[in-house]
N, C-alpha and C positions, 0 to 999 in steps of 0.2 A: 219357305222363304222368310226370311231374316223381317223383322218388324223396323221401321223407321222409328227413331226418337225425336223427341222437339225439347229443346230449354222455353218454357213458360215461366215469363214474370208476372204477378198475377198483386193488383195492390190490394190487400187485404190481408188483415191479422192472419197468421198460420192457422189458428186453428179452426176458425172459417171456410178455409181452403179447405183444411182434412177433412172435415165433416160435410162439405158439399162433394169433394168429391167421391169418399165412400159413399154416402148415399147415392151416388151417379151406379157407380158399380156395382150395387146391390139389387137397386130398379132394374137394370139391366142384364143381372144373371150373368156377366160376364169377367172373367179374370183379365186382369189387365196390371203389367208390370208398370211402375212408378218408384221413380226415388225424393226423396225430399235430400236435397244435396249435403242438409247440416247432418243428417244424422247416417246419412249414407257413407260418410268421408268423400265428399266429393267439391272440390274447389271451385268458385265459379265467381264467388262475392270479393270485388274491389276494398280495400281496405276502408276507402270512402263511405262503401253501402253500408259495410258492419256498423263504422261508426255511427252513421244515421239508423241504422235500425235498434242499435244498444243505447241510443240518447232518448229513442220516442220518435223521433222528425218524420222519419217515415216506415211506412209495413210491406215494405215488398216480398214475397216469398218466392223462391226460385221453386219450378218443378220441373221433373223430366219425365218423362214420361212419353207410350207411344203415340205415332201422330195421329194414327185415327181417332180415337178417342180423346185426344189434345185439344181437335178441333170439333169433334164434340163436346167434351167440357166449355170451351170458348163461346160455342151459341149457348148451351146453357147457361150460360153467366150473362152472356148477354141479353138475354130472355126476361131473367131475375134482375137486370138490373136497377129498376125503381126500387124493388124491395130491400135488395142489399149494398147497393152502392160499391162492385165491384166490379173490375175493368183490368184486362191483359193488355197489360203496358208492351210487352216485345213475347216475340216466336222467333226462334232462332234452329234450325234443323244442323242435328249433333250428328258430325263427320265420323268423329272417333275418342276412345277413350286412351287414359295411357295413366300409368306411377312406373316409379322407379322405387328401388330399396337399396340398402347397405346394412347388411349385417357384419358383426364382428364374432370372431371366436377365438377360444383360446386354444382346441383341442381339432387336430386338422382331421380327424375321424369323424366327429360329428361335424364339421363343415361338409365332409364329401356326404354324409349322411342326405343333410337337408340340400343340398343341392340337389342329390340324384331325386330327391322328392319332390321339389319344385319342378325339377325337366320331366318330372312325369307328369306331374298336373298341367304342365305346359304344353305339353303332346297330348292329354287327353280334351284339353281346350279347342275345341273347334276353330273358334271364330280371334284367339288369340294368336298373338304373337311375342315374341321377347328374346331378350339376348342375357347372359351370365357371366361372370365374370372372376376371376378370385385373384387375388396381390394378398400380398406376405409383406409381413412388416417388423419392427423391432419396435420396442418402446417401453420406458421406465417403466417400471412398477414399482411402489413403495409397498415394504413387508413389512407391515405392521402389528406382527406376530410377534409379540416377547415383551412388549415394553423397548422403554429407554432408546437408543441410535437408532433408527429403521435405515437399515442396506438399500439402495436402488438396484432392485435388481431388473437386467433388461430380459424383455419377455415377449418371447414372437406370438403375432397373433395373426389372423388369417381375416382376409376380407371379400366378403361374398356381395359382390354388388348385380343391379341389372334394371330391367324395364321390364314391364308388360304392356302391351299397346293392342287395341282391337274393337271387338263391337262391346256398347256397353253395360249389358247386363253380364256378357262374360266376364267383362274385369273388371266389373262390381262384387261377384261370385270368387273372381281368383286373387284378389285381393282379402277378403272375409277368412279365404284359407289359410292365407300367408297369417293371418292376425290367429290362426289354430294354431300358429306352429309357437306362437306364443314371443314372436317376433315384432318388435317394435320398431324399428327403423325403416317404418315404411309412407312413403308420403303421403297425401290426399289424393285421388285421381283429379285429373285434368281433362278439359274438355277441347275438342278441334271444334268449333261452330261454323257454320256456312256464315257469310255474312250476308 
């Protein structure tokens, strides 16, 4: 059975966080999947939060992570809390994940290449889902081979768009992949929270 996730806001310096909670998971002898959203690609912080967190004002740290152990981290902070002066500002339980991408190409062989590779990772995805897409298009190019007058020459180029949407350690993992194919045109994940 599939693991529940929680968004944990947790006020305390990051690195704080880290280190209390590996320690939690090592005492414990137990693996337990967690993201830290900045370094996972995963969108969550209001542009308001970054600012206050890039000024000093305040240290909130987003975590995700599963819920059993969510709210065991949670008594344990609050256990420690004369010692450390930490406290879980919100818990919010993560419905679903999801990105989208858009790639461009010039050579319609390798678009059909990396698509049939994506629809396979996509099918060997359990717990995702997602849709593909590709449009044709024209558009200038300047040939700036030779020197002197550069020609506009127009230049068809092909576009591979789509989503992934599903549970979210899967498109956390199928996203990682898309970043293998050496593919940049891909968002940050996004999260559905319960309210």
């Amino acid at each position: 059975m599939k693991k529940a996730f929680i968004e944990m806001v947790v006020d305390c310096p990051f690195i704080l966080l880290k280190g209390f909670l590996r320690g939690l998971i090592t005492c414990r002898d137990v693996e337990v999947i967690y993201f830290f959203p900045k370094r996972d690609g995963i969108e969550l912080e209001t542009f308001k939060e970054s600012l206050k967190e890039w000024l000093g004002i305040e240290s909130h740290v987003h975590l995700l992570i599963e819920e059993d152990f969510g709210d065991y981290l949670e008594r344990a902070l609050n256990k420690n809390y004369d010692r450390l002066k930490v406290s879980v500002i919100s818990k919010k339980k993560v419905k679903e994940a999801f990105f989208d991408f858009s790639f461009v190409f010039f050579d319609e062989k390798v678009l059909k290449s990396v698509k049939e590779d994506i629809e396979k990772e996509l099918k060997g995805c359990e717990d995702c889902r997602g849709e593909l897409s590709i449009k044709e298009g024209y558009e200038p190019v300047v040939d700036d081979v030779g020197g002197g007058v550069s020609p506009l020459i127009t230049g068809k180029r092909y576009y591979l768009e789509g989503y992934v949407r599903g549970y979210l350690p899967d498109v956390v993992d199928f996203r990682n992949q898309l970043h293998d194919f050496a593919l940049k045109d891909i968002s940050k994940i996004k999260l559905m929270l319960e309210e």
